[in-house]
TORGU-710356 format. One record per atom (N, C-alpha, C): residue number from 1; residue in three letters; x, y, z. Coordinates in steps of 0.1 Angstrom, whole numbers, plus 5000, padded with zeros to 4 digits. Layout:
<recs>
[rec NUM,'ALA',[X,Y,Z]]
...
</recs>
This chain:
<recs>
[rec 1,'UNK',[7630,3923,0994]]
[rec 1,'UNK',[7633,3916,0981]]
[rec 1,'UNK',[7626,3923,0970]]
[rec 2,'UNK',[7631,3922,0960]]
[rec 2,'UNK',[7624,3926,0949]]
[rec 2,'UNK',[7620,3912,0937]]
[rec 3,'UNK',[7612,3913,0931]]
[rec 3,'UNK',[7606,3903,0921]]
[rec 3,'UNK',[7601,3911,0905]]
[rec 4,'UNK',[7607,3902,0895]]
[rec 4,'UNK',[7600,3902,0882]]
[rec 4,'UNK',[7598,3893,0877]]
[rec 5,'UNK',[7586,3892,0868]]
[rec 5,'UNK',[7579,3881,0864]]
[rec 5,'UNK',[7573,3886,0852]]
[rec 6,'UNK',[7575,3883,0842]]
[rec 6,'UNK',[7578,3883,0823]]
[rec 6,'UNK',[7573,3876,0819]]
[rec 7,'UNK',[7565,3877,0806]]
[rec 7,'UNK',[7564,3866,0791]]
[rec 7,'UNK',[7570,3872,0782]]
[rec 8,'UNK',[7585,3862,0774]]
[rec 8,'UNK',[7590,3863,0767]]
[rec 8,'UNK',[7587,3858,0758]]
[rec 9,'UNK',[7580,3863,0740]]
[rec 9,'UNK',[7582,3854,0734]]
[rec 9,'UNK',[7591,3859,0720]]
[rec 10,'UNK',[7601,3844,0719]]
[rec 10,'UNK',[7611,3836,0712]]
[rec 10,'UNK',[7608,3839,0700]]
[rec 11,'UNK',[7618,3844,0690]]
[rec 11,'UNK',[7617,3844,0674]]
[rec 11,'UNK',[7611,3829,0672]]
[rec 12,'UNK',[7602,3825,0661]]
[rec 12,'UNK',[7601,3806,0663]]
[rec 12,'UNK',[7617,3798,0664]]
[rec 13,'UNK',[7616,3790,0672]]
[rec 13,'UNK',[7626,3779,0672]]
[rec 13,'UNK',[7635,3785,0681]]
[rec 14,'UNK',[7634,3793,0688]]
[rec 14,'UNK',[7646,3800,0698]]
[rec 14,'UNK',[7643,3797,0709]]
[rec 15,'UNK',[7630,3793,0715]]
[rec 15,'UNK',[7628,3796,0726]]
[rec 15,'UNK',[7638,3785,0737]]
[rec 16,'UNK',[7639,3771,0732]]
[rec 16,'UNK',[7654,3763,0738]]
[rec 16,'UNK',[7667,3773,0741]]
[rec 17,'UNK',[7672,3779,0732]]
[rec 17,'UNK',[7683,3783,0729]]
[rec 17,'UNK',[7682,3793,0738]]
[rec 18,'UNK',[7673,3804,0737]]
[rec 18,'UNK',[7672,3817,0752]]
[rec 18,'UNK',[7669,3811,0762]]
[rec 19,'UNK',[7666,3803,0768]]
[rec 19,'UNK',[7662,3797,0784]]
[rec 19,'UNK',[7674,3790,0784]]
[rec 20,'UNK',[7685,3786,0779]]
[rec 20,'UNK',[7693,3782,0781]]
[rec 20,'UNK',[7705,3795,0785]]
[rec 21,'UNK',[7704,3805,0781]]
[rec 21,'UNK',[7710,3818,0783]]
[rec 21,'UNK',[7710,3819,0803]]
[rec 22,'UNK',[7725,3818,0811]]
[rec 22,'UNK',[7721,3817,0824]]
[rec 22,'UNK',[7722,3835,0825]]
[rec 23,'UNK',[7715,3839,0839]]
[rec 23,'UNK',[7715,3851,0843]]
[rec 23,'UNK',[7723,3855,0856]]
[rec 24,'UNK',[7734,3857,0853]]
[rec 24,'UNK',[7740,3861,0873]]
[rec 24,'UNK',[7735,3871,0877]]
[rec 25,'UNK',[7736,3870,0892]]
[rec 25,'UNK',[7735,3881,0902]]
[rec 25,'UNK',[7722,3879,0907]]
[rec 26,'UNK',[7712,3867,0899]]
[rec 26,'UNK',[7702,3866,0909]]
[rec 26,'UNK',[7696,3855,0921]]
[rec 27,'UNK',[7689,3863,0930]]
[rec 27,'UNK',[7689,3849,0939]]
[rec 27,'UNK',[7682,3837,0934]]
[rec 28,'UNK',[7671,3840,0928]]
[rec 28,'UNK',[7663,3829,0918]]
[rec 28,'UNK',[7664,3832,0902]]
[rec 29,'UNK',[7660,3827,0898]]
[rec 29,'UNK',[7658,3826,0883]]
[rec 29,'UNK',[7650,3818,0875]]
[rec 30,'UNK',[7637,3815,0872]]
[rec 30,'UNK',[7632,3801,0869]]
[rec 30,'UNK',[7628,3805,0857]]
[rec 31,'UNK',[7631,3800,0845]]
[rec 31,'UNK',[7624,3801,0832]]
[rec 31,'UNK',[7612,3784,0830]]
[rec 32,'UNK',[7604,3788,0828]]
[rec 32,'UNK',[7592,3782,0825]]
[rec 32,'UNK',[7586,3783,0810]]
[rec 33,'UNK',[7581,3771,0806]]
[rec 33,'UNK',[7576,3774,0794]]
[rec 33,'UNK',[7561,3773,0796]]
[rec 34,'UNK',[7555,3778,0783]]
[rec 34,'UNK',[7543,3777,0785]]
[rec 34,'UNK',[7534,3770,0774]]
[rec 35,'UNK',[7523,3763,0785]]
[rec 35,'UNK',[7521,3751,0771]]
[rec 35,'UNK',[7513,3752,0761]]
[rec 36,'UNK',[7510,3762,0760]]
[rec 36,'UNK',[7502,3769,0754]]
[rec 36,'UNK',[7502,3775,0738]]
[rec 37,'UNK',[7515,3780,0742]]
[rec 37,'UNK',[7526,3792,0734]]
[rec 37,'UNK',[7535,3781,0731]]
[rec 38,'UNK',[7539,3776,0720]]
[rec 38,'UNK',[7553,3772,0717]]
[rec 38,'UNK',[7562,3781,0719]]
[rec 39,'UNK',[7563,3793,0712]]
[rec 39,'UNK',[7573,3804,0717]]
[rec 39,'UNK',[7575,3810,0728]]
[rec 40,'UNK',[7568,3809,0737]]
[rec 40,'UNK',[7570,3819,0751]]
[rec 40,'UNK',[7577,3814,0760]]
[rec 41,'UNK',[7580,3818,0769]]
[rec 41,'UNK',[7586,3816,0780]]
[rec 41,'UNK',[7583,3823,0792]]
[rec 42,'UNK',[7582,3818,0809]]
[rec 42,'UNK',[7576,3831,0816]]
[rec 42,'UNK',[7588,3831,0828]]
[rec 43,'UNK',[7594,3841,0827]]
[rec 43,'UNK',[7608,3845,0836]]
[rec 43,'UNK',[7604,3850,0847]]
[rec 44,'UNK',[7608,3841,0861]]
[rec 44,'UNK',[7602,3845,0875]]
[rec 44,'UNK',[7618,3850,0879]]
[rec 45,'UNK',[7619,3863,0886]]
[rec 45,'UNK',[7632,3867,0893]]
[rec 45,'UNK',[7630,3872,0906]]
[rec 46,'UNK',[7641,3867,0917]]
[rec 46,'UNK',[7641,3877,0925]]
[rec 46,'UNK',[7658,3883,0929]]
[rec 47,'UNK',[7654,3892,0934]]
[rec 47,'UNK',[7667,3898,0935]]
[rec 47,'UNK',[7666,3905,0957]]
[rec 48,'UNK',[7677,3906,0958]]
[rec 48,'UNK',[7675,3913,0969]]
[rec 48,'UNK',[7674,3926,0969]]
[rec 49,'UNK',[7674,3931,0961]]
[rec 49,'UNK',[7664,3947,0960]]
[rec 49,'UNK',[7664,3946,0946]]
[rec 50,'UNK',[7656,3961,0942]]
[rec 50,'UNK',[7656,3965,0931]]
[rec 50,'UNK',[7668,3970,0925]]
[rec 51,'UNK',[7674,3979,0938]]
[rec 51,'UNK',[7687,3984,0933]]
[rec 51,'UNK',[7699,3974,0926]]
[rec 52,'UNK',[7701,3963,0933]]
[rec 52,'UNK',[7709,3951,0930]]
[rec 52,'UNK',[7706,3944,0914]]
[rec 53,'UNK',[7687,3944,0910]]
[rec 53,'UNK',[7686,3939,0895]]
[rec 53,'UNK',[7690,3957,0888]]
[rec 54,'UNK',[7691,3966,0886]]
[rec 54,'UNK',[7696,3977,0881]]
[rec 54,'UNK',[7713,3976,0880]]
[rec 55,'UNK',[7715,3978,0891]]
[rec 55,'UNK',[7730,3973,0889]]
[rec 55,'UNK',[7734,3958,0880]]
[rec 56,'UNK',[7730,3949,0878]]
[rec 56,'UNK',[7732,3937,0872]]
[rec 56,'UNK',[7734,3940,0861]]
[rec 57,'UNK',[7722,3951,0852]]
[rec 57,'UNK',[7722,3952,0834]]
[rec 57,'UNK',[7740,3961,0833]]
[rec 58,'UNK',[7743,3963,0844]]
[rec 58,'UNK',[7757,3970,0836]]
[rec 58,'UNK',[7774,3959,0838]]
[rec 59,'UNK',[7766,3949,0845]]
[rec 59,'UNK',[7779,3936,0848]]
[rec 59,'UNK',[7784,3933,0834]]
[rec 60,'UNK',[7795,3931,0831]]
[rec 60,'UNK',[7795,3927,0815]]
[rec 60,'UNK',[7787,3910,0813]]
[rec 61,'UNK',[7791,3903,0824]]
[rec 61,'UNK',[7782,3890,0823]]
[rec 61,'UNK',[7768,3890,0817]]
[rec 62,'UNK',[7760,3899,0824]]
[rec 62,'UNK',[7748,3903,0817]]
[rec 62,'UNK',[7745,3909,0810]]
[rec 63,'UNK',[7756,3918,0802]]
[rec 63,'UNK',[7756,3926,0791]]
[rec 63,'UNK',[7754,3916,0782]]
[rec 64,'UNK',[7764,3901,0780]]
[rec 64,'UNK',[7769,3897,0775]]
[rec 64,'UNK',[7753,3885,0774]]
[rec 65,'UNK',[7750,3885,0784]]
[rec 65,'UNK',[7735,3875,0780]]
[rec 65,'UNK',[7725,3885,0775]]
[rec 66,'UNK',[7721,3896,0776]]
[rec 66,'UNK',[7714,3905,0770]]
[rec 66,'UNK',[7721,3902,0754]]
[rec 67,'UNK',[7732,3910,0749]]
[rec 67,'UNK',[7735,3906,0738]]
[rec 67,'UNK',[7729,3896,0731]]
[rec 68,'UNK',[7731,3884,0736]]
[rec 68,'UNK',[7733,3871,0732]]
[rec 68,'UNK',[7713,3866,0731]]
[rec 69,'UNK',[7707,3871,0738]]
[rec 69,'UNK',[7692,3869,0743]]
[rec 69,'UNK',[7688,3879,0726]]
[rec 70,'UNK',[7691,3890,0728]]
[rec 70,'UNK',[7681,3898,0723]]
[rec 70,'UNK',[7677,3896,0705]]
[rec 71,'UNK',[7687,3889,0697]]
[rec 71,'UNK',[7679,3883,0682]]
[rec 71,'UNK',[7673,3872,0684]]
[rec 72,'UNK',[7670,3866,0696]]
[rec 72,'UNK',[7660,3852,0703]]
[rec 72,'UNK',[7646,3860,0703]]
[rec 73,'UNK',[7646,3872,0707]]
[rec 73,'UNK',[7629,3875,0714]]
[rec 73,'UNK',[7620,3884,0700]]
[rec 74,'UNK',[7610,3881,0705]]
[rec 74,'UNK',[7600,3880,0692]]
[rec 74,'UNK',[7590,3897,0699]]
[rec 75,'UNK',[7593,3896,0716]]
[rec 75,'UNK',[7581,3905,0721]]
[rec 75,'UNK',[7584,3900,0733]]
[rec 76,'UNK',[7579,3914,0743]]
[rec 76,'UNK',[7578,3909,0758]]
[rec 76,'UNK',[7564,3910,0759]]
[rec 77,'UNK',[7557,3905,0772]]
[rec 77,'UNK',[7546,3910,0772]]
[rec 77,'UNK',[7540,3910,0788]]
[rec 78,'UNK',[7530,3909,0799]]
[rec 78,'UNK',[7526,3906,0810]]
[rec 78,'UNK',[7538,3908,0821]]
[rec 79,'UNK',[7546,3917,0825]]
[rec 79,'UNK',[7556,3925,0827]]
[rec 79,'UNK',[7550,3930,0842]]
[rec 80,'UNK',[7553,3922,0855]]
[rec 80,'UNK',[7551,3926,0867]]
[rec 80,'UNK',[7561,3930,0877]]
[rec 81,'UNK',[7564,3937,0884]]
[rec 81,'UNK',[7573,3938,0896]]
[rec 81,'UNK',[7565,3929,0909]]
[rec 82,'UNK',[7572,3924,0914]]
[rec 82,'UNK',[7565,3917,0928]]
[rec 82,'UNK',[7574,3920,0940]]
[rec 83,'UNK',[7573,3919,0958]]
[rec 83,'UNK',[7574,3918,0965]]
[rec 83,'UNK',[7581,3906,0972]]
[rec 84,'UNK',[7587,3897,0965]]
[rec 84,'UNK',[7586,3879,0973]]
[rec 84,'UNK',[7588,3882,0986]]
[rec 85,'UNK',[7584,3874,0993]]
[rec 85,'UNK',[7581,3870,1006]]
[rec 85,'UNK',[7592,3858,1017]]
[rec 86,'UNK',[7594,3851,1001]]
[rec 86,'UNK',[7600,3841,1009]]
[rec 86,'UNK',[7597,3828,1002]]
[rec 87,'UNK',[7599,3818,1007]]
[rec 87,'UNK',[7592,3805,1002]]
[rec 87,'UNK',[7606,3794,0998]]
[rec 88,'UNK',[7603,3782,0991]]
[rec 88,'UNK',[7611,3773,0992]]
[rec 88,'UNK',[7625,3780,0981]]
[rec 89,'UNK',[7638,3772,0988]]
[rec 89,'UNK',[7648,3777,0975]]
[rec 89,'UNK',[7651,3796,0979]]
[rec 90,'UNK',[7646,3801,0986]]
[rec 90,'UNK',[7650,3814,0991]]
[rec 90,'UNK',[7654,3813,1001]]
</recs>
């Protein structure tokens, strides 16, 4: 499996409006806010490989949420690739 794990943060007042943005093709997806950050958001993914999230940015579905995401975000930042293992919901 392959895993990413992101802080997104939201132009002010977007951050509802992008975590409502769904993302196909993956096996998880959890957007989380942070209580910290009114703007941010921390995007946990897994995918069954790497190859499978690479192929996804060219689906038009995800074109079409990238589109739609990208006058929402203010900055990325804390940008990991992970390993998942497994666990509940997988």
């Amino acid at each position: 499996m392959f895993g990413l794990i992101g802080k997104v943060t939201c132009v002010a007042g977007q951050r509802a409006a992008f975590a409502a943005i769904p993302m196909p093709g993956c096996l998880s997806y959890v957007i989380a806010t942070d209580p910290a950050d009114a703007d941010a958001l921390w995007i946990t993914e897994v995918w069954d490989s790497q190859a499978s999230q690479k192929a996804s940015l060219s689906l038009p579905a995800v074109q079409a949420a990238i589109a739609k995401g990208r006058p929402m975000i203010a900055g990325f930042s804390n940008r990991v690739e992970t390993v998942p293992l497994g666990g509940q919901g997988l």
